[in-house]
Biotite code that builds the C-alpha atoms (Angstrom):
import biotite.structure as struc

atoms = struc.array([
    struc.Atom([28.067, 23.865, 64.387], chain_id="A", res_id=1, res_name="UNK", atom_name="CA", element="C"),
    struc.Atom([30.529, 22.554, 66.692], chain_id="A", res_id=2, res_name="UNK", atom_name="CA", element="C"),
    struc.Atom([34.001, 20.276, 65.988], chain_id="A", res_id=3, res_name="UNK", atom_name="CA", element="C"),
    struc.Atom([36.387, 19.287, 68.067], chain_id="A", res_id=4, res_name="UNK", atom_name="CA", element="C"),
    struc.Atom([39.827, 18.258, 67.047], chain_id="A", res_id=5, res_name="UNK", atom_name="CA", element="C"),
    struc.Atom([42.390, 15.742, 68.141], chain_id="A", res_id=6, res_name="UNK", atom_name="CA", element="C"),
    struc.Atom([41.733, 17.739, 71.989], chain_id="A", res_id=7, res_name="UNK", atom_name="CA", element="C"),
    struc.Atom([43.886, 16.115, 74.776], chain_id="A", res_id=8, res_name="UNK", atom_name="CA", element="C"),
    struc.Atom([44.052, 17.052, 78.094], chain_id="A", res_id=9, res_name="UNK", atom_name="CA", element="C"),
    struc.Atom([46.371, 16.483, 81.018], chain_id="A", res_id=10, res_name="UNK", atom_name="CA", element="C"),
    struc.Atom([46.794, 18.021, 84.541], chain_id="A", res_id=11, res_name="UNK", atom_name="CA", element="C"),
    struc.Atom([50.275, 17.596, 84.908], chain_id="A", res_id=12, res_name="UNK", atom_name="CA", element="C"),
    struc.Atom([51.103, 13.874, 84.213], chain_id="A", res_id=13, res_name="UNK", atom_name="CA", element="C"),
    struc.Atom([47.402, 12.856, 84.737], chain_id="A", res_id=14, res_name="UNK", atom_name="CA", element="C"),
    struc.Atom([45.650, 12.247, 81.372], chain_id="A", res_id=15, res_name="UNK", atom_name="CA", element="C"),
    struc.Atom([41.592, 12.828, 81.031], chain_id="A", res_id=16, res_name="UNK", atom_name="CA", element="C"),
    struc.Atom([41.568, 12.233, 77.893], chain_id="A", res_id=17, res_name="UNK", atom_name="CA", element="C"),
    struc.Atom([43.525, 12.226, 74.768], chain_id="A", res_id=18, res_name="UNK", atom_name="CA", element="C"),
    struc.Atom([42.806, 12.867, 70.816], chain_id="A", res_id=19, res_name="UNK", atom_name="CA", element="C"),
    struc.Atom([39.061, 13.122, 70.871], chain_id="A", res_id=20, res_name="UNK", atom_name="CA", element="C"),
    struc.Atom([37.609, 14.234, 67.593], chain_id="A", res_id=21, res_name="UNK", atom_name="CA", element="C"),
    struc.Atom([33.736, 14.595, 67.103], chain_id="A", res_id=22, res_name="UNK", atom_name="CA", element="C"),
    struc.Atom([31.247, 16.645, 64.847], chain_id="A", res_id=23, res_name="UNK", atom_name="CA", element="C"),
    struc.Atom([28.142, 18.222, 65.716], chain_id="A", res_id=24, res_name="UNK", atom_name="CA", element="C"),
    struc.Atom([24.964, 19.761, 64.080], chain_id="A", res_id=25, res_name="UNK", atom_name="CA", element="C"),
    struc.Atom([22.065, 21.694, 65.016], chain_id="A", res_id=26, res_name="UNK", atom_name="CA", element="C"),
    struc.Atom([19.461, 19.664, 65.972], chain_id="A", res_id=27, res_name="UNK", atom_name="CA", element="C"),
    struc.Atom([21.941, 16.555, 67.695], chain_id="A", res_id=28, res_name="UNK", atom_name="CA", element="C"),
    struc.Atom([20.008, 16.108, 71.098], chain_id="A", res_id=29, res_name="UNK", atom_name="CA", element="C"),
    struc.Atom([23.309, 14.068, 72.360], chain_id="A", res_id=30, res_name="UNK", atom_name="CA", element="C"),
    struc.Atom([24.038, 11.881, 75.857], chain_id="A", res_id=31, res_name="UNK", atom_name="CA", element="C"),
    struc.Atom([27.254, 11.664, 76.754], chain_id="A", res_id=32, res_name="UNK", atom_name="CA", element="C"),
    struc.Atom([27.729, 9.355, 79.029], chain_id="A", res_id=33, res_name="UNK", atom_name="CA", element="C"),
    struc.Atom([30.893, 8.074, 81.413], chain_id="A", res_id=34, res_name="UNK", atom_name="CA", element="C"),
    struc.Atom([31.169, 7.119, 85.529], chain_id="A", res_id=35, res_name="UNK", atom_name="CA", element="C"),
    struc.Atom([31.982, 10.219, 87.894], chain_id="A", res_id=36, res_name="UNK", atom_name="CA", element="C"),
    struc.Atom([35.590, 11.719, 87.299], chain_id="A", res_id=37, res_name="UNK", atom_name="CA", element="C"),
    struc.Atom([35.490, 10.308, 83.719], chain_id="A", res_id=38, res_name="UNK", atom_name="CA", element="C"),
    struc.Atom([36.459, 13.386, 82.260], chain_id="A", res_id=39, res_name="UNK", atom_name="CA", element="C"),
    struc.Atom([32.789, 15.155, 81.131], chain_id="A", res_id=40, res_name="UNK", atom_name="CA", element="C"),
    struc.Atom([32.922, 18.338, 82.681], chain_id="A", res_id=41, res_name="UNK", atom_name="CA", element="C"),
    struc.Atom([36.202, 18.885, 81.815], chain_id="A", res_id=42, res_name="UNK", atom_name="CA", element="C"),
    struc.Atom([35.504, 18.393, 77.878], chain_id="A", res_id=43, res_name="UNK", atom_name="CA", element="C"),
    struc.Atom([32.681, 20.985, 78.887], chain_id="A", res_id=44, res_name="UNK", atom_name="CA", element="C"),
    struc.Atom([34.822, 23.618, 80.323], chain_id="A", res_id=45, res_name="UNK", atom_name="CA", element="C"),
    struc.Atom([37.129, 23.018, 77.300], chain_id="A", res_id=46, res_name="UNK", atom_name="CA", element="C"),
    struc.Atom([34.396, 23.738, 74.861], chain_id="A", res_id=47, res_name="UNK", atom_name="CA", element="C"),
    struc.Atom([32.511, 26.721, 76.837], chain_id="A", res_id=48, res_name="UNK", atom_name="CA", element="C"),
    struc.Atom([36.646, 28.393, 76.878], chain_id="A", res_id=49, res_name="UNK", atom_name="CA", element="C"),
    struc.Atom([36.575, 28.186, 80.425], chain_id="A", res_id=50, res_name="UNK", atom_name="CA", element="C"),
    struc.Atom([39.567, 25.582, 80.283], chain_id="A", res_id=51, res_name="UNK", atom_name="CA", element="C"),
    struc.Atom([42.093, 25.087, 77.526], chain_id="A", res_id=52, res_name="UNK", atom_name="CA", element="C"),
    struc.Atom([43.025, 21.786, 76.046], chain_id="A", res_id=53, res_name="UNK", atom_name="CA", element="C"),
    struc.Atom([46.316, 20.367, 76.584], chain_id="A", res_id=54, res_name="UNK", atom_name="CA", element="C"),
    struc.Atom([46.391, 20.078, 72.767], chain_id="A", res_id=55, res_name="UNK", atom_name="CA", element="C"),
    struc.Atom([43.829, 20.312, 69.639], chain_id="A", res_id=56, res_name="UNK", atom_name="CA", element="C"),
    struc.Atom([41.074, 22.835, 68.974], chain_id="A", res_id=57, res_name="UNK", atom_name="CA", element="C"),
    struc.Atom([37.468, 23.612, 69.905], chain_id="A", res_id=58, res_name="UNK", atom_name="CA", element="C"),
    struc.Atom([35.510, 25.396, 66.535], chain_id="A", res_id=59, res_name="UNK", atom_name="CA", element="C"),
    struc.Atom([32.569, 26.487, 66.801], chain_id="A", res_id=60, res_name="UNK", atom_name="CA", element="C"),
    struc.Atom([30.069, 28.241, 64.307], chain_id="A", res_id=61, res_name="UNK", atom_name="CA", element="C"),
    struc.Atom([30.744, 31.971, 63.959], chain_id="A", res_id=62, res_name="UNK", atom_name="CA", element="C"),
    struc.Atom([27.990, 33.901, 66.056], chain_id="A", res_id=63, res_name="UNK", atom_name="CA", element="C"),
    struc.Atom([26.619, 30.689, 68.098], chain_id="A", res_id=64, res_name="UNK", atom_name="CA", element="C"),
    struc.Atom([26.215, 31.356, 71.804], chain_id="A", res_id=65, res_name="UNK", atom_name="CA", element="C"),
    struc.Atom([26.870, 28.554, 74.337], chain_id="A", res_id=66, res_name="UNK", atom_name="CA", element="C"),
    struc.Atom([24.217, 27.912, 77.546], chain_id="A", res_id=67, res_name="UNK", atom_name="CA", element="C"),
    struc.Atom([26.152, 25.700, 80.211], chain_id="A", res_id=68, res_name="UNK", atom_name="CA", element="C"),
    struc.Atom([25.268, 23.950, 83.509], chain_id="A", res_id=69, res_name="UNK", atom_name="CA", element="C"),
    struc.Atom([28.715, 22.692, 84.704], chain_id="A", res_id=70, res_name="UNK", atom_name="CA", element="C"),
    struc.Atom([29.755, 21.181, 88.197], chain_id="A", res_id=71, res_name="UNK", atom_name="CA", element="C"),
    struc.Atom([28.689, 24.090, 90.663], chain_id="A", res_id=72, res_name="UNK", atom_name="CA", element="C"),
    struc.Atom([26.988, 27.135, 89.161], chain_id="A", res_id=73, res_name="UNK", atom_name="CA", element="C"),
    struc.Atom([28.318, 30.169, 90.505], chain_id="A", res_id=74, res_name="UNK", atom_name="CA", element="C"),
    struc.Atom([26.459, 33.231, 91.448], chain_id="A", res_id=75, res_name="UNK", atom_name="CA", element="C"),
    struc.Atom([26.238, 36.247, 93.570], chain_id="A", res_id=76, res_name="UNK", atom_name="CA", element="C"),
    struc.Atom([25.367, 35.087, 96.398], chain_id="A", res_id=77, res_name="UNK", atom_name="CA", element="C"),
    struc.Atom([23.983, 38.426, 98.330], chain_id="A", res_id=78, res_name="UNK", atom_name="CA", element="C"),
    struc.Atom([21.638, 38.828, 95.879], chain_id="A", res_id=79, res_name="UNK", atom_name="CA", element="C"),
    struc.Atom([18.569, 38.051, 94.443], chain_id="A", res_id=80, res_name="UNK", atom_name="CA", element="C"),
    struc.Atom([17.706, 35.970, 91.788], chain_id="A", res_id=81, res_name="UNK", atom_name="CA", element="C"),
    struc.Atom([16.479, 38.450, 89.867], chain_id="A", res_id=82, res_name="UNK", atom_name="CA", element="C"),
    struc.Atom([19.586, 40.584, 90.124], chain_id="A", res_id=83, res_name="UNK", atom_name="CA", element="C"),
    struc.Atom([21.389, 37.498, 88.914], chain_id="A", res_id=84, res_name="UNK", atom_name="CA", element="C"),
    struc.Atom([19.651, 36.602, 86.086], chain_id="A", res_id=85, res_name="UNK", atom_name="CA", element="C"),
    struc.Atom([18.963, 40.632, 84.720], chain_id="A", res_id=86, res_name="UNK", atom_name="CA", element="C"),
    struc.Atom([23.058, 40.872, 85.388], chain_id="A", res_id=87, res_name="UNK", atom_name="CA", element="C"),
    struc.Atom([23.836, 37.694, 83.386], chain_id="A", res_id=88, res_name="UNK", atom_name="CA", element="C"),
    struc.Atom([21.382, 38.270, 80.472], chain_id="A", res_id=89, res_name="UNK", atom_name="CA", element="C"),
    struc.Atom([22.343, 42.091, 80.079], chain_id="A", res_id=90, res_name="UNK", atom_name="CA", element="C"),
    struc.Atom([26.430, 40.884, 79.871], chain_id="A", res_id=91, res_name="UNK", atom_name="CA", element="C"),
    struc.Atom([25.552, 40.402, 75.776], chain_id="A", res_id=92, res_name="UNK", atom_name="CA", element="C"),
    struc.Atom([22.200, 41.264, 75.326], chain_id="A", res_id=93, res_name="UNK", atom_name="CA", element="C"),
    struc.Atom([19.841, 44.511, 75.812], chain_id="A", res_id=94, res_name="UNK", atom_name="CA", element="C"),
    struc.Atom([17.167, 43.608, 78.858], chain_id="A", res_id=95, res_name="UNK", atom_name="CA", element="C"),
    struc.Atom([13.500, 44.458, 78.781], chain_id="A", res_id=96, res_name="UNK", atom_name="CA", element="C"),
    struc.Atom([10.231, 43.785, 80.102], chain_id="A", res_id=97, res_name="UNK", atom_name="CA", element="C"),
    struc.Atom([9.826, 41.339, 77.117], chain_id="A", res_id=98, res_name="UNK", atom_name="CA", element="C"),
    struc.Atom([12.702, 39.779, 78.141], chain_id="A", res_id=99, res_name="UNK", atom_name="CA", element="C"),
    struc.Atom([12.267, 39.347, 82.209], chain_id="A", res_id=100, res_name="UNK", atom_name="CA", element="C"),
    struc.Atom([8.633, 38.490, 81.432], chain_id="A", res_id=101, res_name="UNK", atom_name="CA", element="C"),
    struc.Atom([10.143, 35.665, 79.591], chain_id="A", res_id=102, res_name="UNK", atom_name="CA", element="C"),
    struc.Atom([12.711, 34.716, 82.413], chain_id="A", res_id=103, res_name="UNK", atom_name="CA", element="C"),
    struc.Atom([9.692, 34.968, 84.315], chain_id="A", res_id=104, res_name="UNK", atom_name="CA", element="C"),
    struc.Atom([7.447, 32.304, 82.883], chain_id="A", res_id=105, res_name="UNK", atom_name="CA", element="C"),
    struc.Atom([10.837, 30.242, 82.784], chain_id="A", res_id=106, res_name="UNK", atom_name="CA", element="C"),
    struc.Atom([10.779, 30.318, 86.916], chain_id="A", res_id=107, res_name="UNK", atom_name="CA", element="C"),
    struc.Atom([7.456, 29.334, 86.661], chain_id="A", res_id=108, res_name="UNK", atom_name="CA", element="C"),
    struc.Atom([7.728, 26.689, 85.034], chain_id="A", res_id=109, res_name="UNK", atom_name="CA", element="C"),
    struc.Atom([10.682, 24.964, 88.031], chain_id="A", res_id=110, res_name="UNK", atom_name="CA", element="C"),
    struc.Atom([8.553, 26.808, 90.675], chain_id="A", res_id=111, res_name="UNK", atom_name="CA", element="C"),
    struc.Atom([10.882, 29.577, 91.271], chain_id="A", res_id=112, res_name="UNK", atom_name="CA", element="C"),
    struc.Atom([9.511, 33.146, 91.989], chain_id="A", res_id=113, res_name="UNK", atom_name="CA", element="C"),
    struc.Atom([11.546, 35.593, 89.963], chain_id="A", res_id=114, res_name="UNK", atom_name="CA", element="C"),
    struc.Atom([10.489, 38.208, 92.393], chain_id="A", res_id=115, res_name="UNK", atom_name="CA", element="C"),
    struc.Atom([11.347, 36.696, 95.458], chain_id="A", res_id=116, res_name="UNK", atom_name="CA", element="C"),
    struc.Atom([13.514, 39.012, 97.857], chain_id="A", res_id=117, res_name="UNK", atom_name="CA", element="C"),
    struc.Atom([15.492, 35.730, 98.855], chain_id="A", res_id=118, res_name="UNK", atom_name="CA", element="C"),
    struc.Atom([19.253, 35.815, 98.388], chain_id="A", res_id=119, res_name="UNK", atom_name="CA", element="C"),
    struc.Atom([21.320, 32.961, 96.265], chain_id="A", res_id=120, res_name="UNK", atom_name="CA", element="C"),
    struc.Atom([23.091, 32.036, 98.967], chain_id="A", res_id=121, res_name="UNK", atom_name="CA", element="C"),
    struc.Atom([19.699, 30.568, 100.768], chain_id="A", res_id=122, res_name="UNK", atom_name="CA", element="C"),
    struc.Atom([18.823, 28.774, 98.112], chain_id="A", res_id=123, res_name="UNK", atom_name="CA", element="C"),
    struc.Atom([18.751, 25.006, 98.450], chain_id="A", res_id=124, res_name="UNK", atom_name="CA", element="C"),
    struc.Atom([21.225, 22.740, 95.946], chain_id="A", res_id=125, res_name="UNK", atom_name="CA", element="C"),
    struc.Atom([17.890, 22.005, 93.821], chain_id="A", res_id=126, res_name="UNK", atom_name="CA", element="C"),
    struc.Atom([16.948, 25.496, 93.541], chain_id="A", res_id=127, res_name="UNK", atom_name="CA", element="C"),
    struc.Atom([20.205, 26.764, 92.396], chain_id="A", res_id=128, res_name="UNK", atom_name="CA", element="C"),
    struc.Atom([19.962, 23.856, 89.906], chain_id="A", res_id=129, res_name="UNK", atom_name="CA", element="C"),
    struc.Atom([16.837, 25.312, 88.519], chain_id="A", res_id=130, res_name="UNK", atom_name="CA", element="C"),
    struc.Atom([18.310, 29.007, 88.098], chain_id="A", res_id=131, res_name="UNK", atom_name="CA", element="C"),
    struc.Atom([21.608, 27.665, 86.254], chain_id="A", res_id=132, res_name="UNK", atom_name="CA", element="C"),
    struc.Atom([19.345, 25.473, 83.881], chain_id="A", res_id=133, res_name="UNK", atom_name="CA", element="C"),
    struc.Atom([17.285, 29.273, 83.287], chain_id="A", res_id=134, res_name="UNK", atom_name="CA", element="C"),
    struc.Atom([20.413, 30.957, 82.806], chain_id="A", res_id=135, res_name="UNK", atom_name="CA", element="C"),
    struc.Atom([21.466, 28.295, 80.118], chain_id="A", res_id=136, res_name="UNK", atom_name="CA", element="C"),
    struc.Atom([18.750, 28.716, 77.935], chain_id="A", res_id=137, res_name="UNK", atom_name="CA", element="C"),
    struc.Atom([17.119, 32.337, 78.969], chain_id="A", res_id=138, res_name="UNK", atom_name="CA", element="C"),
    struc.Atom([19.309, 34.118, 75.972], chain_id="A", res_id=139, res_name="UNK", atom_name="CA", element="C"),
    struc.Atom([18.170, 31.450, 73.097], chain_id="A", res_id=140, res_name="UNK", atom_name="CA", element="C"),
    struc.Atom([21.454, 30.063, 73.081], chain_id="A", res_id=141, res_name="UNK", atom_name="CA", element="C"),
    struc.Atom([22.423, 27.965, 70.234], chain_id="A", res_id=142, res_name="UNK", atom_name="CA", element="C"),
    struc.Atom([24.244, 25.234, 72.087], chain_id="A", res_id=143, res_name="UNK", atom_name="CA", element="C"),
    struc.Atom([22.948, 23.981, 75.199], chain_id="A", res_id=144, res_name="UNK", atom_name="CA", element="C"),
    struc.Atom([25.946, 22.077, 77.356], chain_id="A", res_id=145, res_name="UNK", atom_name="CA", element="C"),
    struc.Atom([24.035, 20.154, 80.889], chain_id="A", res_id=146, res_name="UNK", atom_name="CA", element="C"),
    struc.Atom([26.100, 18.361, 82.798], chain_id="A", res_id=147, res_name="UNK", atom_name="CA", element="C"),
    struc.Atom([24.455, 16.088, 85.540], chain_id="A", res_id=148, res_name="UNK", atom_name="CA", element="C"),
    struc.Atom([20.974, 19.017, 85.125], chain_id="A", res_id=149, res_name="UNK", atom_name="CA", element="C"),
    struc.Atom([18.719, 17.178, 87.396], chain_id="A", res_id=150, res_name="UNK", atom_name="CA", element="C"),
    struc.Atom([21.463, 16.552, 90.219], chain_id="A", res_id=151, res_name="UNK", atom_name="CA", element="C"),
    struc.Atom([19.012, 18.103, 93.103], chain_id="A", res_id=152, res_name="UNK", atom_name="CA", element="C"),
    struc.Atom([15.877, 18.638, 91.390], chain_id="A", res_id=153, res_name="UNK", atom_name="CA", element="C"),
    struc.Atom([12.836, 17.604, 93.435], chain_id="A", res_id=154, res_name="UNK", atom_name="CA", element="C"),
    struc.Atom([9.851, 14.939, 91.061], chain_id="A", res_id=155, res_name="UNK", atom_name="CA", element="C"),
    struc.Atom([8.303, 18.145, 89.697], chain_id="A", res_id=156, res_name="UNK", atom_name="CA", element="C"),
    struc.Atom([11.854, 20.057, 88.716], chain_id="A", res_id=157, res_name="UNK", atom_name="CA", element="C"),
    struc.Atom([12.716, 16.586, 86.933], chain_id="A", res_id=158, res_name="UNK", atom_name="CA", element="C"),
    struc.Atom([9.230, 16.356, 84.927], chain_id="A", res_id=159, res_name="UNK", atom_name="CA", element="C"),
    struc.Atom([9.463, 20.274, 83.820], chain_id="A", res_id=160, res_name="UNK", atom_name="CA", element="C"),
    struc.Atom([13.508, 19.797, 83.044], chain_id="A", res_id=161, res_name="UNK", atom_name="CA", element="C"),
    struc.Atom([12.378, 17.080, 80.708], chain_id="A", res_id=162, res_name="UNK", atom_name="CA", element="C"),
    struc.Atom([9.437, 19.198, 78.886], chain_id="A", res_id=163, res_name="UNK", atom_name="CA", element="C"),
    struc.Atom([11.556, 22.329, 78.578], chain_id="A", res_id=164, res_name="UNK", atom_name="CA", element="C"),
    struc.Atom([14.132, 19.966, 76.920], chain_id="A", res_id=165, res_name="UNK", atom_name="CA", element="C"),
    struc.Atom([11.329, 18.319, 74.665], chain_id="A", res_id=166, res_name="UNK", atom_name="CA", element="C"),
    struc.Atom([10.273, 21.346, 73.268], chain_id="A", res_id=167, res_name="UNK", atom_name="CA", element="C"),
    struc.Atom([13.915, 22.905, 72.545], chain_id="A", res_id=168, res_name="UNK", atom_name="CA", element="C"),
    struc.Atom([14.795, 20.000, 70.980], chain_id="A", res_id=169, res_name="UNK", atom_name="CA", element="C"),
    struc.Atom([11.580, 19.815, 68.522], chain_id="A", res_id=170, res_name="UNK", atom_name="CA", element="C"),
    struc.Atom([12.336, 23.420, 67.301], chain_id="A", res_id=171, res_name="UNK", atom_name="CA", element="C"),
    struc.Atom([15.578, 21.232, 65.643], chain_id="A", res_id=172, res_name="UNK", atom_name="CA", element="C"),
    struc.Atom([17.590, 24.132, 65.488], chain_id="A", res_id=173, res_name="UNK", atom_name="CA", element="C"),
    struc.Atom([20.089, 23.608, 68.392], chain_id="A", res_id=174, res_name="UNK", atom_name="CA", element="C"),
    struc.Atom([22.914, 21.518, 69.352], chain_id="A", res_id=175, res_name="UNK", atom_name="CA", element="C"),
    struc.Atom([21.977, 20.323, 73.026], chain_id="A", res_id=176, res_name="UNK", atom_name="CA", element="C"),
    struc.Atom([24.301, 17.483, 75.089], chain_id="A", res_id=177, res_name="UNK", atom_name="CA", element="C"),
    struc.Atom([23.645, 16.409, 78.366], chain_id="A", res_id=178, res_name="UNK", atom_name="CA", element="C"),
    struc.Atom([26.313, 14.366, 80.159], chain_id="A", res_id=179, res_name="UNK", atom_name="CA", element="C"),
    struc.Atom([25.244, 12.183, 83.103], chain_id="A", res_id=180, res_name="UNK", atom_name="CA", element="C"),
    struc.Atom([26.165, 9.445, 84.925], chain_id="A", res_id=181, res_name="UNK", atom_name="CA", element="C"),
    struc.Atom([23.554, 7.277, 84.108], chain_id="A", res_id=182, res_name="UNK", atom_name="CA", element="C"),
    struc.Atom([20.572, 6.809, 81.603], chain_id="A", res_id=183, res_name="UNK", atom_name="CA", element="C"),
    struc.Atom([17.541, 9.525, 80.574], chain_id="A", res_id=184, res_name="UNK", atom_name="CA", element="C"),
    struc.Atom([15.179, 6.844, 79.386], chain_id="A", res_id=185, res_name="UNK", atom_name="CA", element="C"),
    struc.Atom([12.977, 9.892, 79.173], chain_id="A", res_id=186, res_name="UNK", atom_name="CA", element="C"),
    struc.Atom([14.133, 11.565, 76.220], chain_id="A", res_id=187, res_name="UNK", atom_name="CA", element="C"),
    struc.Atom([14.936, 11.186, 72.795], chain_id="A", res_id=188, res_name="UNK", atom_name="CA", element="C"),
    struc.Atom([18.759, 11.093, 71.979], chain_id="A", res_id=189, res_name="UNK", atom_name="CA", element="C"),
    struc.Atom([20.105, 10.659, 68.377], chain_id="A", res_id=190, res_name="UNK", atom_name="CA", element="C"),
    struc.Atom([23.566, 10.686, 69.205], chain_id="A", res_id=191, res_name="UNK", atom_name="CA", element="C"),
    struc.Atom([24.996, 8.519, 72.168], chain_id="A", res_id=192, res_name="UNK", atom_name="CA", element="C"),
    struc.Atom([29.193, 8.791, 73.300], chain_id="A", res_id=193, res_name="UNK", atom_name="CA", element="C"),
    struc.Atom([30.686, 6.921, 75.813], chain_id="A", res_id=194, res_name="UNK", atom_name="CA", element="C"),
    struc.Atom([33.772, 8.225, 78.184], chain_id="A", res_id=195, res_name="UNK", atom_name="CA", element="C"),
    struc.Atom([35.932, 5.631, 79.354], chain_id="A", res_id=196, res_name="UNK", atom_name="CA", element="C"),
    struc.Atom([39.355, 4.838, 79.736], chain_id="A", res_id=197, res_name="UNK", atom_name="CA", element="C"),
    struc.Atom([40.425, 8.374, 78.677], chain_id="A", res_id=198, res_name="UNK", atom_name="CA", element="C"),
    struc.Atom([38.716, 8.222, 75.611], chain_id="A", res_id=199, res_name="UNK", atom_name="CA", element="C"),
    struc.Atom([35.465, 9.110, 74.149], chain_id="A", res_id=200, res_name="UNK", atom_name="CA", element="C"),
    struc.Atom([33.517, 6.791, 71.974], chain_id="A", res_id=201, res_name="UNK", atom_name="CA", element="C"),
    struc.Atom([30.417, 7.304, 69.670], chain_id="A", res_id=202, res_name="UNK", atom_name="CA", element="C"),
    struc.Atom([27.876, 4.758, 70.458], chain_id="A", res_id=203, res_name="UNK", atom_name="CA", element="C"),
    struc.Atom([24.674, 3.326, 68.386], chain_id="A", res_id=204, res_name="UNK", atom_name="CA", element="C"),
    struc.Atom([22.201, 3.611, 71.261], chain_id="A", res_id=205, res_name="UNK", atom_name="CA", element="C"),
    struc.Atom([22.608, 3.601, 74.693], chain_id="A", res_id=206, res_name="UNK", atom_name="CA", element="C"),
    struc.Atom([22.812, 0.016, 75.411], chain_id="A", res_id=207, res_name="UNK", atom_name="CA", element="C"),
    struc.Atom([25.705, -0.646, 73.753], chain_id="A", res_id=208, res_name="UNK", atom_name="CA", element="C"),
    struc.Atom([28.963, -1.210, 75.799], chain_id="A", res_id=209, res_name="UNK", atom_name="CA", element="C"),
])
């Protein structure tokens, strides 16, 4: 579903990371792990096309769509939440009321009101947390890139961000990685890497060092 090959990348004579070759499949539920400024989001921007790669390749399954939390998710900020997540969905896809009622029962579930005349820009860091996680996985995407997801979220956004993740995971067909900064005892990886010293590493479990 997803390769990447010998990918490097420098800004200017600072190295992130160099020759970092990996292999996924649908159904890999993966944690990739490393300290802050290890290098994570970058290999995310570098696999969502938002960033290129000094040098190597990113290939990815003809016709899979990507779903990313990375860093700070941007939106427009005069407007609603609504308005952001009909304008982001209908970029590739046709919007209907089967669709928004969808979107809707996702807000439910983190406690947001679809509906709510409330611009972005008021939202609180948790909130906006909860609408990028819903505009990751609103269109079905195919593979699901979270970096640092529950950075904000309040007890209850934690406990629903680990259900909705449950349940995407069991239907086995999707590649999902979430990078953090420490451990998700919570769920149930089967793939474990490791950034560190400007490379990445493929671990057994999380424990290992």
């Amino acid at each position: 579903m997803l390769e990447i090959k010998n990918v490097s990348k420098k800004f200017g004579n600072h190295l992130i990371f160099e020759n970092v070759n990996l292999s996924f499949e649908k159904g890999d539920l993966v944690h990739f792990y490393g300290a802050n400024g290890s290098g994570k989001s970058t290999l995310f921007k570098i696999i969502a096309d938002i960033m290129s790669p000094t040098t190597g390749t990113i290939e990815i399954e003809q016709n899979k769509r990507i779903g990313a939390v990375i860093e700070n998710p941007g939106f427009i900020e005069n407007e609603t939440i609504l308005y952001n997540l009909k304008y982001l969905y209908s970029l590739l896809n046709t919007y209907n009321e089967e669709v928004e009622k969808k979107i809707s029962d996702l807000c439910k579930k983190f406690n947001l009101d679809l509906y709510s005349n409330e611009k972005i820009k008021n939202y609180s860091v948790g909130m906006r947390q909860k609408t990028a996680i819903i505009q990751a996985i609103m269109e079905d995407q195919d593979i699901i890139l979270l970096d640092e997801p529950i950075r904000g979220l309040d007890k209850d956004g934690v406990e629903e961000f680990y259900k909705v993740i449950k349940e995407y995971a069991k239907e086995n067909d999707k590649l999902i990685i979430i990078a953090t900064h420490d451990s998700m005892e919570e769920l149930s990886f089967n793939r474990y890497l490791l950034i560190e010293d400007n490379k990445v590493y493929e671990r057994n479990n999380k424990k290992a060092k």
